[in-house]
C-alpha positions, 0 to 999 in steps of 0.5 A, spaced: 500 500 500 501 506 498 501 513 501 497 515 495 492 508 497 493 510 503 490 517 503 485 517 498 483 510 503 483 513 510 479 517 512 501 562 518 501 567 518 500 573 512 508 575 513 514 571 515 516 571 523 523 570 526 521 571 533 522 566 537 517 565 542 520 565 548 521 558 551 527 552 553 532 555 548 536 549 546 531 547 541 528 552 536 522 549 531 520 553 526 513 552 524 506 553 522 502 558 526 498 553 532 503 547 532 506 550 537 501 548 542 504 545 548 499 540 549 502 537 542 508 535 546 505 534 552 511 529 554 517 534 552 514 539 557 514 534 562 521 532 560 524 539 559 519 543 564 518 548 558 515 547 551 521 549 546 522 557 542 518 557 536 519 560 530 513 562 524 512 562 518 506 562 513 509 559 507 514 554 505 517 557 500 519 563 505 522 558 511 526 555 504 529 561 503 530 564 510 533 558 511 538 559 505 540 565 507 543 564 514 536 563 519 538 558 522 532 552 526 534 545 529 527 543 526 522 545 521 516 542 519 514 541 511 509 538 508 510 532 503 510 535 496 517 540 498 521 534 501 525 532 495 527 540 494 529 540 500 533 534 500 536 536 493 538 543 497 544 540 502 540 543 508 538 536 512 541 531 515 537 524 516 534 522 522 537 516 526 531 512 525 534 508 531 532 514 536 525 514 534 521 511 539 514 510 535 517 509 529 514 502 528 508 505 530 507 510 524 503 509 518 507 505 514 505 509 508 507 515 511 514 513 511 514 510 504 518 512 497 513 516 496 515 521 501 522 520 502 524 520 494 527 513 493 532 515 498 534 510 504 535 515 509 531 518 514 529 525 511 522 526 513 519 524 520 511 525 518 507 528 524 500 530 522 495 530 516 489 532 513 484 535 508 483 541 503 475 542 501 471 548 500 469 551 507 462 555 506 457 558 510 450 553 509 446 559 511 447 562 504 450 558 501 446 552 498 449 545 498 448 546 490 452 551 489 458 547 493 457 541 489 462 543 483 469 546 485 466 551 480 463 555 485 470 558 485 468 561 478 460 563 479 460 571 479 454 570 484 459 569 490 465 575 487 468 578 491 465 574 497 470 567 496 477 566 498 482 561 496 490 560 500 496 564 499 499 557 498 502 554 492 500 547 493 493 548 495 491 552 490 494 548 485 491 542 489 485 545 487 485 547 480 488 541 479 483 538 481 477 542 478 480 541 471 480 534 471 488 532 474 488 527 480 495 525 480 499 532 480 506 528 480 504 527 473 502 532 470 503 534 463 504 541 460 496 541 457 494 539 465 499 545 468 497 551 463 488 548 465 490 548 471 494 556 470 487 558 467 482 556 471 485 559 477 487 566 473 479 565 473 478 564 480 483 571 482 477 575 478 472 572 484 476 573 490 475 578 496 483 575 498 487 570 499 488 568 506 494 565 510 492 564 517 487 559 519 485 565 524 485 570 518 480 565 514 476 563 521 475 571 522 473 572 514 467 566 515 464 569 522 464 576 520 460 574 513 465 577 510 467 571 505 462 566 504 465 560 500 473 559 501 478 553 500 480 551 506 483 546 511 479 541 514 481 544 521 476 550 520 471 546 521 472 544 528 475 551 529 468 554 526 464 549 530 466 551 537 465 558 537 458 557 534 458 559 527 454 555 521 459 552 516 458 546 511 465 543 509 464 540 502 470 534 500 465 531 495 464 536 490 464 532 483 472 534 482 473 532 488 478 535 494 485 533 496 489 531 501 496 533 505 501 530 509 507 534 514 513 532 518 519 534 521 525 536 517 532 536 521 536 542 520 544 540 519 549 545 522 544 546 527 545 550 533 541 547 538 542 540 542 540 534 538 538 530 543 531 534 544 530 535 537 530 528 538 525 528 545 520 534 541 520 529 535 518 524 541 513 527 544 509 529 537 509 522 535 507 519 542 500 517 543 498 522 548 499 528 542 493 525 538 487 527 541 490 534 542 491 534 534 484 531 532 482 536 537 486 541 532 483 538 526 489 534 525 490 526 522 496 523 527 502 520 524 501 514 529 497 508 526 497 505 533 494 510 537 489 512 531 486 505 530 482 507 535 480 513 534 472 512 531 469 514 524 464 520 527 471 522 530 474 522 523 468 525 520 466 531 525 475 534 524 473 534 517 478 526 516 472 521 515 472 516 508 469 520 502 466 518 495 470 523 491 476 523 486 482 525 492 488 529 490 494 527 494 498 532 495 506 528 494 512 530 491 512 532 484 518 534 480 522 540 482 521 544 475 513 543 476 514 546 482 517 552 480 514 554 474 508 553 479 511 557 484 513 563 479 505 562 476 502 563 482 505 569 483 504 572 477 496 570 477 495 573 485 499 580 481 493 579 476 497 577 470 
């Protein structure tokens, strides 16, 4: 079984912070807004007496590059479809596999060629995973109108749409939208469809988000009634009491996405608790805390008793519908990706 079989089976901030948020200086991750959650490590807080620095980024190719030129981190989390770039670039250094406690009881797909592009190291330690559909306020949204991913096109909702600020689930979207549901594959015809429906869809948009929190705030307010969202916006919107449908099953379908930790080489913290963080994430005491967030856990031990409502109410559950998953592609496709997207959100 594949990773791929496996995710189509199973169930930021707007600018780039340096600043670290005060904690054990001996370790600094640099990550996603939200992940710092003590509660997602709970044992290195028991260990240490003190979750470790935290630094932010929005998106991955902004870490990449402030990476590149001389930030420095210890660990940093990436999601599957950057792995081989940052592999290629020279700035990791494998796990030892033999100090990963739960090693044995991730799931197997999840640690597979399919992530660590046929190298035999251990460059990518996944942690969390979870969907991307369309987010949508059921008060004034008929389920209709959601049933096609080409809302994202309908002039009745322009102005009042949203999609990331993120190349790869953007392009997840418009992949899918325009009949790709392998994007490792993708040709030039499927990459210029792909290219021109989002060119479409920027016409319709009110923004593009770059926060959960942005995104939740853009939903409550009315402001936006239809966004492309990770699937943690459901509990988050649920919680505060706030109408929301979140659509995986549109006709196109909707895509899947898989992150990890990554170890920085030359790094200048202590790598014994790079070791007890990566520990604490993947232990079985952090699932529940990651479900609650709206996040799959790495750990195939400790979720096989997680039960379908609990999948389904994060937004996680089985579903009849194409899925995109969201593995390495090419690094030439991912650039062009990267410069096309640029260009679209400038208006071009």
């Amino acid at each position: 079984m594949t990773l791929r079989s496996f995710l189509i089976g199973s169930a930021g901030w707007a600018a780039l912070s340096v600043a670290a948020q005060a904690a054990d200086g001996d370790l600094l991750v640099f990550d996603y807004s939200g992940f710092e959650d003590p509660a997602f490590h709970g044992k290195y807080v028991e260990t240490h007496g003190d979750s470790p620095a935290f630094a932010f980024f929005g998106d991955e190719e902004e870490a990449f590059q402030k990476l590149r030129s001389g930030f420095k981190s210890d660990v940093t989390h990436i999601c599957a479809d950057s792995v081989t770039k940052w592999v290629e670039s020279g700035i990791l250094e494998p796990w030892d596999a033999s100090r990963i406690t739960a090693l044995a009881d991730l799931n197997a797909d999840l640690t597979g060629t399919d992530v660590t592009a046929d190298s035999t190291d251990l460059y990518f330690l996944p942690s969390d995973f979870g969907s991307t559909a369309i987010a949508y306020n059921p008060d004034e949204v008929p389920a209709e109108d959601v049933a096609s991913l080409n809302v994202f096109l309908n002039p009745k909702y322009a102005g009042r749409m949203t999609l990331p600020d993120n190349v790869a689930d953007s392009y997840a979207l418009a992949y899918l939208a325009t009949g790709t549901t392998d994007w490792t594959t993708a040709t030039e015809e499927q990459f210029q469809a792909a290219s021109d429906w989002l060119r479409q869809a920027h016409q319709n948009l009110r923004t593009y988000w770059t926060d959960p929190g942005e995104l939740a705030q853009l939903l409550a307010s009315g402001e936006v009634l239809v966004a492309w969202a990770w699937n943690e916006t459901l509990p988050t919107m649920v919680e505060e009491g706030y109408p929301i449908g979140f659509q995986r099953e549109a006709t196109e379908g909707s895509s899947l996405w898989l992150c990890g930790y990554v170890n920085m080489k030359d790094s200048d913290g202590v790598e014994d608790k790079a070791y007890d963080f990566m520990n604490a994430l993947l232990d079985p005491s952090s699932t529940q805390a990651l479900l609650e967030a709206g996040y799959g856990h790495s750990n195939a031990t400790a979720m096989a008793g997680v039960g379908d409502e609990a999948l389904t109410d994060v937004g996680l559950g089985a579903i009849d519908a194409p899925v995109l998953a969201q593995l390495p592609m090419a690094q030439d496709l991912r650039e062009r990706q990267n410069a096309e997207f640029e260009k679209i959100k400038a208006g071009f």
